[in-house]
MMTF fields as JSON, N, C-alpha, C and O atoms, coordinates in Angstrom:
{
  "mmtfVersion": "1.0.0",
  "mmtfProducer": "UNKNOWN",
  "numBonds": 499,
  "numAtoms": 500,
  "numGroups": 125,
  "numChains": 1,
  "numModels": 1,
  "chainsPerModel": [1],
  "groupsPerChain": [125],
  "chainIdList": ["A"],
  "bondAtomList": [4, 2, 8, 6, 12, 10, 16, 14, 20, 18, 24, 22, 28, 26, 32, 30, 36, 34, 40, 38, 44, 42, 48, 46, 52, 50, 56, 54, 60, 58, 64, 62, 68, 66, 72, 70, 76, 74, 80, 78, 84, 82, 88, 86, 92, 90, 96, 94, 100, 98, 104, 102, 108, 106, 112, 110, 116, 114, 120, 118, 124, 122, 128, 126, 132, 130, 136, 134, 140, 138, 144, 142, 148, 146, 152, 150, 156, 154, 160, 158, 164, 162, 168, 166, 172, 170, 176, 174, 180, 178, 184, 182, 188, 186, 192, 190, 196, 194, 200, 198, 204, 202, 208, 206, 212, 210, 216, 214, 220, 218, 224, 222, 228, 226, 232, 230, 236, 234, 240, 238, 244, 242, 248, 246, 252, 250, 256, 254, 260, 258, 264, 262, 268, 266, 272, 270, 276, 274, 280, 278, 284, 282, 288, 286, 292, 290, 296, 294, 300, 298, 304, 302, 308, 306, 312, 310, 316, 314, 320, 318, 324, 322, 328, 326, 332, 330, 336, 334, 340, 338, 344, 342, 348, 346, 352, 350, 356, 354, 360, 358, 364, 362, 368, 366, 372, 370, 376, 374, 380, 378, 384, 382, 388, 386, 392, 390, 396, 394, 400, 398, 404, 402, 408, 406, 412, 410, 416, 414, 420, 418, 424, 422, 428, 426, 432, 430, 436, 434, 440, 438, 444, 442, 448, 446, 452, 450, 456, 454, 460, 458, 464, 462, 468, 466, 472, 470, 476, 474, 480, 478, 484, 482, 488, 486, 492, 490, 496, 494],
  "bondOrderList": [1, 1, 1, 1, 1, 1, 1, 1, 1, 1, 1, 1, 1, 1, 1, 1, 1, 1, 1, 1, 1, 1, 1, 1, 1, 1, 1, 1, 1, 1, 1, 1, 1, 1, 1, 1, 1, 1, 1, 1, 1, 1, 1, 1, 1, 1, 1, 1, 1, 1, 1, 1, 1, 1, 1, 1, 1, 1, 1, 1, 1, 1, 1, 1, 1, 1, 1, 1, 1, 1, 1, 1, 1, 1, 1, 1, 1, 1, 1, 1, 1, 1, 1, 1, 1, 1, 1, 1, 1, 1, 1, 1, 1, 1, 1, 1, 1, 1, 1, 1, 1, 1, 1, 1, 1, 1, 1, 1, 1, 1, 1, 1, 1, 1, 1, 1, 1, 1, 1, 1, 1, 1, 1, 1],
  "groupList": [{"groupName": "UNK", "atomNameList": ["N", "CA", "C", "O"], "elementList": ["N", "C", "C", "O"], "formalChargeList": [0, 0, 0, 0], "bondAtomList": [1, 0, 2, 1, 3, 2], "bondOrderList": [1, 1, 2], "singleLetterCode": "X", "chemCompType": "L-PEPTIDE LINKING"}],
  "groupTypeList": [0, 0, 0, 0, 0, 0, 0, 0, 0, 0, 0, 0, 0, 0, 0, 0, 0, 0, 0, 0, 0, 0, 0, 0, 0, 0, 0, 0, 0, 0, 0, 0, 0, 0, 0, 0, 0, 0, 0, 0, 0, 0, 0, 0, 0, 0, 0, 0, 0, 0, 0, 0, 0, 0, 0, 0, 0, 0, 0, 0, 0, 0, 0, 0, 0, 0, 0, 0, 0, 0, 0, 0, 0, 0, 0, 0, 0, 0, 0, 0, 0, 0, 0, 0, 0, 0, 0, 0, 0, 0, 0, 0, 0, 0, 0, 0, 0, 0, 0, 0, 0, 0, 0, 0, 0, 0, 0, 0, 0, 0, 0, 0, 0, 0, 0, 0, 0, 0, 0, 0, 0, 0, 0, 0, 0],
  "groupIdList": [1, 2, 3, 4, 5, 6, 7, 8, 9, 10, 11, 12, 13, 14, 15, 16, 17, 18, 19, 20, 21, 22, 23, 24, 25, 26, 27, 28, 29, 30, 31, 32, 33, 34, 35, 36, 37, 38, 39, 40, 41, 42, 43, 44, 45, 46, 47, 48, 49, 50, 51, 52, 53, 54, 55, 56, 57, 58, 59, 60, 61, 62, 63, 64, 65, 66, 67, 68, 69, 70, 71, 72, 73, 74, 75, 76, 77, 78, 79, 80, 81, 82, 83, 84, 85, 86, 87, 88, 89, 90, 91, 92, 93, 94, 95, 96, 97, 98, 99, 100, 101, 102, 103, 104, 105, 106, 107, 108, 109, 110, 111, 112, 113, 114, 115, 116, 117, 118, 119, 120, 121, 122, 123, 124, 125],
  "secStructList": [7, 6, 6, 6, 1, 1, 2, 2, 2, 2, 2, 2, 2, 2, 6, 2, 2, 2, 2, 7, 7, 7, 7, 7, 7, 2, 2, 2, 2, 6, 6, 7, 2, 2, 2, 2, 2, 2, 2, 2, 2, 2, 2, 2, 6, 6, 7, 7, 1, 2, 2, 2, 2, 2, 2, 2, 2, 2, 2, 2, 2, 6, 2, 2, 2, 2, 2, 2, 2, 2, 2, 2, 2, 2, 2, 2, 2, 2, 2, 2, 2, 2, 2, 2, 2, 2, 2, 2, 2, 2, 2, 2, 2, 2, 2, 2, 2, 2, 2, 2, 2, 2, 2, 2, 2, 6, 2, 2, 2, 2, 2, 2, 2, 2, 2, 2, 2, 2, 2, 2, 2, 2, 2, 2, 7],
  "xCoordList": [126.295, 125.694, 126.674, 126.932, 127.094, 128.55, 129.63, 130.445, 129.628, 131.105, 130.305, 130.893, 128.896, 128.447, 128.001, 127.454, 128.1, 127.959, 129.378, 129.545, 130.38, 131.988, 132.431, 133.003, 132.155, 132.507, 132.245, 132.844, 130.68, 130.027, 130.193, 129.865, 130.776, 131.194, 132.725, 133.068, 133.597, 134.851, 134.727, 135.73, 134.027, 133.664, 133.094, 133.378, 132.361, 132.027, 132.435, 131.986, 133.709, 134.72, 135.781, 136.089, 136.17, 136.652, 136.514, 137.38, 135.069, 134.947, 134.612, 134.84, 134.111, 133.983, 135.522, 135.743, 136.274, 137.672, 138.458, 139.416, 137.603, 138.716, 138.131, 138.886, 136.692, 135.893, 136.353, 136.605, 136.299, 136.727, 138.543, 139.682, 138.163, 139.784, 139.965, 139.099, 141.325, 141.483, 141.278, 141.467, 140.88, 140.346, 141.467, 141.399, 142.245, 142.814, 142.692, 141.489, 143.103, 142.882, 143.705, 144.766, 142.33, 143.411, 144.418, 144.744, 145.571, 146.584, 147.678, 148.865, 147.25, 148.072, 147.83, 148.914, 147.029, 147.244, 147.845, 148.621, 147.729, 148.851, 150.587, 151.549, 150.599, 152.022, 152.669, 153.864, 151.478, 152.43, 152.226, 151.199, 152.992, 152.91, 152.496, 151.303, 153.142, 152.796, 151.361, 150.506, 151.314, 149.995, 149.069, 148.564, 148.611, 148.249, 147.74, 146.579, 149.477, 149.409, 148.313, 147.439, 148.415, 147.988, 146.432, 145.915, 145.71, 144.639, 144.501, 143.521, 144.776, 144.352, 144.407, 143.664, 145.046, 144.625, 143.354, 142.439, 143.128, 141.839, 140.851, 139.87, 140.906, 139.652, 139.092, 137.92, 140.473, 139.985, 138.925, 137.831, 139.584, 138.547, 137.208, 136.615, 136.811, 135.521, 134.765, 133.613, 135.927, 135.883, 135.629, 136.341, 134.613, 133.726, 134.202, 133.843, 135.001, 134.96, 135.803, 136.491, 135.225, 135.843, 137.182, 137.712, 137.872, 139.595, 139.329, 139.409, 138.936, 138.774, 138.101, 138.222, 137.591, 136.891, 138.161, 138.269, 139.153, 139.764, 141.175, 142.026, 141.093, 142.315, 142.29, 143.297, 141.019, 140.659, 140.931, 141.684, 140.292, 140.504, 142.183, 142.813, 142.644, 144.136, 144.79, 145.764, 144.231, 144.8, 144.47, 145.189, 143.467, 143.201, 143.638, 143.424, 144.161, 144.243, 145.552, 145.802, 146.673, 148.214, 147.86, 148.37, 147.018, 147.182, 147.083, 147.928, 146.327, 145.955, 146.585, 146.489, 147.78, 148.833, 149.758, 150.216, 150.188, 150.888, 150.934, 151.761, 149.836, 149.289, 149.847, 150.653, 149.741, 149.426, 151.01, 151.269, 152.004, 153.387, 154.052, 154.9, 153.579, 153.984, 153.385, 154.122, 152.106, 152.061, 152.588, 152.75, 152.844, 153.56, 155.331, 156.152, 155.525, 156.886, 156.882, 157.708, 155.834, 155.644, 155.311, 155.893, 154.77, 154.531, 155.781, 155.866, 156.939, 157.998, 158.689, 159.053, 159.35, 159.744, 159.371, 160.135, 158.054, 157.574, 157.407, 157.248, 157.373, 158.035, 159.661, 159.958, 160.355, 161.771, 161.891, 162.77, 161.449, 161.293, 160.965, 161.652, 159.685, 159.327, 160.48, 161.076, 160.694, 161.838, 162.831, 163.103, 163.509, 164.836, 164.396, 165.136, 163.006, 162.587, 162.552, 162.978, 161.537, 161.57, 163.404, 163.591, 164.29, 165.759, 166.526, 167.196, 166.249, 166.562, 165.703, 166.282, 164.579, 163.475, 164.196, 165.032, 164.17, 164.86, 166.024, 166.171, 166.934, 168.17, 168.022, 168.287, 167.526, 167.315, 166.791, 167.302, 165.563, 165.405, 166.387, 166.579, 167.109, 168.802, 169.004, 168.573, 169.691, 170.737, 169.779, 170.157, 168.522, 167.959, 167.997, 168.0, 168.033, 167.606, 169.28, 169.451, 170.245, 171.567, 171.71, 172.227, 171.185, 171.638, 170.759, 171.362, 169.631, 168.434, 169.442, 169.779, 169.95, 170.729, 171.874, 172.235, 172.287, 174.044, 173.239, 173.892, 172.293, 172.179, 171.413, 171.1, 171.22, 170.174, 171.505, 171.53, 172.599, 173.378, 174.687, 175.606, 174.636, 175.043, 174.654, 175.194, 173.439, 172.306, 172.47, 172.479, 172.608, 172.3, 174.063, 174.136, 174.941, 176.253, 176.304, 176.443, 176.208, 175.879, 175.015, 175.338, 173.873, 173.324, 173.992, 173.358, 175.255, 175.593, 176.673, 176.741, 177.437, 178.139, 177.544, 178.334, 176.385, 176.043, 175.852, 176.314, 175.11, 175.007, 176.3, 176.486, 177.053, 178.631, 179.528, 180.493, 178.848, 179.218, 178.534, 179.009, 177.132, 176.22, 176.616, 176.396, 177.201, 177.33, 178.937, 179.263, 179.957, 181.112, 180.496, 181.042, 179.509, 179.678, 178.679, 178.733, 178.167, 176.907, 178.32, 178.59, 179.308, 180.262, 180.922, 181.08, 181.104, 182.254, 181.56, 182.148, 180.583, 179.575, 179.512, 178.785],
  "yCoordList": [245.794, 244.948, 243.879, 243.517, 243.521, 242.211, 242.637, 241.87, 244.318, 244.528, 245.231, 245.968, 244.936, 245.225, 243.607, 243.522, 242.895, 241.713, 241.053, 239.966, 241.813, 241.155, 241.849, 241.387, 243.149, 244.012, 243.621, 243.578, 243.212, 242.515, 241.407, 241.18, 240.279, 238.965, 239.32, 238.576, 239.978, 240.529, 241.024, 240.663, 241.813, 242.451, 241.34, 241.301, 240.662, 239.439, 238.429, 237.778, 238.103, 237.363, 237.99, 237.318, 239.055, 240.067, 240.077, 240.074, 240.092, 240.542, 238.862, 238.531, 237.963, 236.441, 236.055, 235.57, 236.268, 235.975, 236.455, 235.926, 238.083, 238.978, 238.344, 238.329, 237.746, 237.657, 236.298, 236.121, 235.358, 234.062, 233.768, 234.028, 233.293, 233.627, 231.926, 231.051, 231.837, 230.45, 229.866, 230.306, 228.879, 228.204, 227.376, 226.177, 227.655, 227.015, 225.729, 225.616, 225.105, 223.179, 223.621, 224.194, 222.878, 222.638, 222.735, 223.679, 221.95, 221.321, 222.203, 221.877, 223.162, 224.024, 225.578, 226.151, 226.075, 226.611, 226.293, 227.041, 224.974, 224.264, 223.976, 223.745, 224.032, 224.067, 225.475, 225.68, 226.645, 227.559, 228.916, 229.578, 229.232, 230.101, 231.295, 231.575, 231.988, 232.958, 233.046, 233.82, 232.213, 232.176, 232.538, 233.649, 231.672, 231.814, 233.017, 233.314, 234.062, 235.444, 236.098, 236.753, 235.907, 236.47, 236.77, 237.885, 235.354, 235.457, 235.6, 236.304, 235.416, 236.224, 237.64, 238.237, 238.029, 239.783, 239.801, 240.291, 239.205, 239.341, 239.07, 239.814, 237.964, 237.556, 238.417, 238.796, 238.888, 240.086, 241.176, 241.592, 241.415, 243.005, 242.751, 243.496, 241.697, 240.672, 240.027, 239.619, 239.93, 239.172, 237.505, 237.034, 236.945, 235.356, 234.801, 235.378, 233.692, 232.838, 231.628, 231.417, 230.942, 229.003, 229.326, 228.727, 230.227, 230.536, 230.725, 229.571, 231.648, 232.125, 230.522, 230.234, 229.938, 228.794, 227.739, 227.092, 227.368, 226.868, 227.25, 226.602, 228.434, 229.221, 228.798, 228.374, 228.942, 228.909, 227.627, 227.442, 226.452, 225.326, 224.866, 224.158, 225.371, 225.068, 225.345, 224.661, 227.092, 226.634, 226.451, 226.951, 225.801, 225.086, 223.654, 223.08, 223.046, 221.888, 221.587, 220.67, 223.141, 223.051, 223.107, 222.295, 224.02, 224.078, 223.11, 222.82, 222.406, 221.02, 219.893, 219.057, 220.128, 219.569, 219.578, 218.491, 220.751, 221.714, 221.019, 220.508, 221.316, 221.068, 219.383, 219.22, 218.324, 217.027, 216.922, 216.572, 217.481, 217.457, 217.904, 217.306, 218.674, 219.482, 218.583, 218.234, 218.089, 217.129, 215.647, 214.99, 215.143, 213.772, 214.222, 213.391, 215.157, 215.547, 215.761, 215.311, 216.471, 216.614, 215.172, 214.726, 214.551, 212.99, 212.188, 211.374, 212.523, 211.721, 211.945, 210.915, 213.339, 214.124, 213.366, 212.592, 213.598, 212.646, 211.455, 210.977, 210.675, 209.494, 209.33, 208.893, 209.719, 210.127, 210.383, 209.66, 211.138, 211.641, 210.515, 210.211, 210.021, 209.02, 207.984, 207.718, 207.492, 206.453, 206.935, 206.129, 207.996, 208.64, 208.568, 208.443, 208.67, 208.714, 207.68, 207.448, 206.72, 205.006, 204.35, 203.589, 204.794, 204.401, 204.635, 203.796, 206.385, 206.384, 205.999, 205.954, 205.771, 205.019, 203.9, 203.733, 203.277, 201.835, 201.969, 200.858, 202.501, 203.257, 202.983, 201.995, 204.104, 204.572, 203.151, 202.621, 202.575, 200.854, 199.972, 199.256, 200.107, 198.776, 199.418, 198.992, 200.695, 201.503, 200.902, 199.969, 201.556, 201.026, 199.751, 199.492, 198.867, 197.114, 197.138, 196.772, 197.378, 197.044, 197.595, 196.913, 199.144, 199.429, 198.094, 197.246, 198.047, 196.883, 196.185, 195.998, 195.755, 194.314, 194.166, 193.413, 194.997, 195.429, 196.077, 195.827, 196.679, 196.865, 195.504, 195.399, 194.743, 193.563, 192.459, 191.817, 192.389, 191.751, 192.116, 191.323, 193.815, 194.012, 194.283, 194.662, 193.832, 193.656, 191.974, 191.465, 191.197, 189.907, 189.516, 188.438, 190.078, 189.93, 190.204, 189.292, 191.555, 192.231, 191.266, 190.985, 190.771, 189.793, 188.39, 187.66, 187.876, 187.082, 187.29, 186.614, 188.475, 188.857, 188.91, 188.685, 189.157, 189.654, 187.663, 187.161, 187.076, 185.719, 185.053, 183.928, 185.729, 184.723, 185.406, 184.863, 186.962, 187.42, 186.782, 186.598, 186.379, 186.6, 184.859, 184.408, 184.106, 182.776, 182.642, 181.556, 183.857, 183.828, 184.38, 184.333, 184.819, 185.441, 184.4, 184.466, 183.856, 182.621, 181.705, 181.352, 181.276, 180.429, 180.413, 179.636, 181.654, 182.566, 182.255, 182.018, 182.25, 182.103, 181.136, 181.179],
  "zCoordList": [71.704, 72.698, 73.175, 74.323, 72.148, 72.403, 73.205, 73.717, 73.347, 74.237, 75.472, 76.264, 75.566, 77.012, 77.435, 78.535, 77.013, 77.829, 77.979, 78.532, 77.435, 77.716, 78.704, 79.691, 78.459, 80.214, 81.467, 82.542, 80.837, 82.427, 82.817, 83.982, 81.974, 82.225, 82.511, 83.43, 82.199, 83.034, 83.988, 84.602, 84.79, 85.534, 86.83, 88.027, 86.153, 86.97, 87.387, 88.331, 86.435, 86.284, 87.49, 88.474, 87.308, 88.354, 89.811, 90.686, 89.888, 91.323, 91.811, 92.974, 90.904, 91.733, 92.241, 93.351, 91.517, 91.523, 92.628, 93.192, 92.932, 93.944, 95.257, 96.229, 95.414, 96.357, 97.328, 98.52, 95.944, 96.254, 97.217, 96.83, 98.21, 98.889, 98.98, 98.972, 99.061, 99.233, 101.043, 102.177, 100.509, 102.183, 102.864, 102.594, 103.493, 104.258, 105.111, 105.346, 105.462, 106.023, 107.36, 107.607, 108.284, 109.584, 109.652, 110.371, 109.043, 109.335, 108.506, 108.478, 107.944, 106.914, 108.109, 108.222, 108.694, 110.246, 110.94, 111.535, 111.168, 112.304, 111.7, 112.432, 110.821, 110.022, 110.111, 110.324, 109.87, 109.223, 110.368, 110.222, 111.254, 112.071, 111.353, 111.471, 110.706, 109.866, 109.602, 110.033, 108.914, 108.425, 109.302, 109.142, 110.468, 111.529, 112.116, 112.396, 112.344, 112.437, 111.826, 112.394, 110.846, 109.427, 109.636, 109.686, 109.763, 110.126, 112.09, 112.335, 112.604, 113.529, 113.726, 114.505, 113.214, 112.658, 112.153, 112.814, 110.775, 109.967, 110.726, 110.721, 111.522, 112.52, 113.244, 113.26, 114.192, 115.193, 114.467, 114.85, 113.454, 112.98, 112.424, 111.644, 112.868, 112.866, 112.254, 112.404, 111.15, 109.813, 110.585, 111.472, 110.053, 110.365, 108.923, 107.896, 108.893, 107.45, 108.215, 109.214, 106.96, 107.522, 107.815, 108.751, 107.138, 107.301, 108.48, 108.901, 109.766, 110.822, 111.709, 112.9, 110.896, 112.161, 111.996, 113.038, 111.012, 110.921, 111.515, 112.124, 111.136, 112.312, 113.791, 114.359, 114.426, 115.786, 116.178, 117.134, 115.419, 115.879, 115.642, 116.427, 114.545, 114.599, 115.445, 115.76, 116.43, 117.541, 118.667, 119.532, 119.018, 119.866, 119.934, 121.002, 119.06, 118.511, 119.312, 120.094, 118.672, 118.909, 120.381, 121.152, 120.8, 122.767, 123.219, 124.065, 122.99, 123.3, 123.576, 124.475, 121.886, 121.839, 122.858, 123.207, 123.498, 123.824, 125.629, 126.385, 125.634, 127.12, 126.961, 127.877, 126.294, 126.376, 127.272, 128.424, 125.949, 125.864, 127.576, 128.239, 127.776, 129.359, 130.308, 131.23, 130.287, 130.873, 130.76, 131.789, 129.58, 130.059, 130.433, 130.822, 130.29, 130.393, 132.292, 133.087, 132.533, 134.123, 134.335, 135.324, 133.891, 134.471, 134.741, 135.66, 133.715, 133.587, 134.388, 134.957, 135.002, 136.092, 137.197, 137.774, 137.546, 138.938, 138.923, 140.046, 138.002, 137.707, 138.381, 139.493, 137.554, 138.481, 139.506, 139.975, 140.326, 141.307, 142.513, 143.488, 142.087, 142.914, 143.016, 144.059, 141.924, 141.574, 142.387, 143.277, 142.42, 143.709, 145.129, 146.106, 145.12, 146.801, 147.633, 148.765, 146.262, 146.66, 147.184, 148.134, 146.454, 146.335, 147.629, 148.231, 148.089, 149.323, 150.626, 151.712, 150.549, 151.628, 151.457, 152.344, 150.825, 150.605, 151.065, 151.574, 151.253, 151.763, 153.101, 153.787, 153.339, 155.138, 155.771, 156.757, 154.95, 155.768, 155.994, 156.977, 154.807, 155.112, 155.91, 156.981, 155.966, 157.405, 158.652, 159.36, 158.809, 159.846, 160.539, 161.742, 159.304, 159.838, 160.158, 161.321, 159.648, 160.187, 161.472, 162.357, 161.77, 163.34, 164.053, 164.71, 163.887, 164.476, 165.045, 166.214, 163.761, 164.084, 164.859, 165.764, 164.313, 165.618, 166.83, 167.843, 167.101, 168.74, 169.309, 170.495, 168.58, 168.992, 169.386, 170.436, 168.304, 168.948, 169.732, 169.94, 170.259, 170.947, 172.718, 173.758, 172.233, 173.943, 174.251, 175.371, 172.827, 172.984, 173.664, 174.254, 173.602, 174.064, 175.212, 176.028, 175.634, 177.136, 178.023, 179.177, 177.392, 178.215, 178.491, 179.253, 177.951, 177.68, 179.086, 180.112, 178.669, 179.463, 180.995, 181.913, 181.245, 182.402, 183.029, 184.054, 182.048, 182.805, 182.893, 183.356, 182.478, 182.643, 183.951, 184.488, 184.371, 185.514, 186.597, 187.718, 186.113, 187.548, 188.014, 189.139, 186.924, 187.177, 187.86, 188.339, 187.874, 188.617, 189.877, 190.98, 189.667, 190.76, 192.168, 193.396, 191.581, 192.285, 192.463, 193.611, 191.271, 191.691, 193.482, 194.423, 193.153, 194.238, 195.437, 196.492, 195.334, 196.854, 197.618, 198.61]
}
C-alpha cells in the first residue's frame, strides 16, 4: 500500500511540476527578444496563458515605445527645419529692406537731381 501511495505522490509530484511553467514579467518580454519569439509561436497555436497576455502587452508596450521615439525624433527634424526656414525668411527680409533702401535713396537723389535741374533751368530764364 506504501509503494502505491509513493507512485502516486511521484506521479503527482510529476505532472504538477511538468504542468507548472514559469510566468514571465512584463519587462523580462520586453528585455529578451528571443524570448518573445518564443512565445509568440506558442500563442499563435492558441495556447491563452498570463505568459501570452504578458507577451502581448510587452509588445505593445515596446510599439508604443517605438512610435513615441520616431515621433519626437520627427518633431526634432521639424523643429530644425523650421529653425532653417525662419533663418532664411529672415534672410530674404534684410536683402529686401536693403534694396528698399538703396532704391528709396536712389529716387530720393534723382529727385534731388531733377530740382537742382529744374532750378538751372528756371535760373536760365
Amino acid at each position: 500500500m506504501n509503494k502505491i501511495i509513493m507512485i502516486t505522490l511521484l506521479l503527482y509530484t510529476g505532472l504538477i511540476i511538468a504542468g507548472c511553467e514559469k510566468t514571465y514579467s512584463v519587462e523580462e518580454f520586453k528585455q529578451n527578444e528571443e524570448l518573445r519569439d518564443e512565445w509568440q509561436a506558442r500563442c499563435r497555436m492558441g495556447k491563452e496563458s498570463k505568459n501570452c497576455q504578458n507577451m502581448r502587452l510587452a509588445a505593445h508596450e515596446l510599439e508604443q515605445e517605438r512610435a513615441k521615439k520616431g515621433e519626437e525624433k520627427l518633431n526634432k527634424l521639424l523643429e530644425e527645419l523650421n529653425k532653417k526656414r525662419e533663418a532664411r525668411e529672415k534672410a530674404e527680409q534684410e536683402r529686401r529692406k536693403k534694396e528698399m533702401e538703396e532704391y528709396q535713396k536712389q529716387l530720393k537723389e534723382k529727385e534731388e537731381r531733377e530740382k537742382i535741374q529744374q532750378k538751372k533751368e528756371h535760373h536760365n530764364e
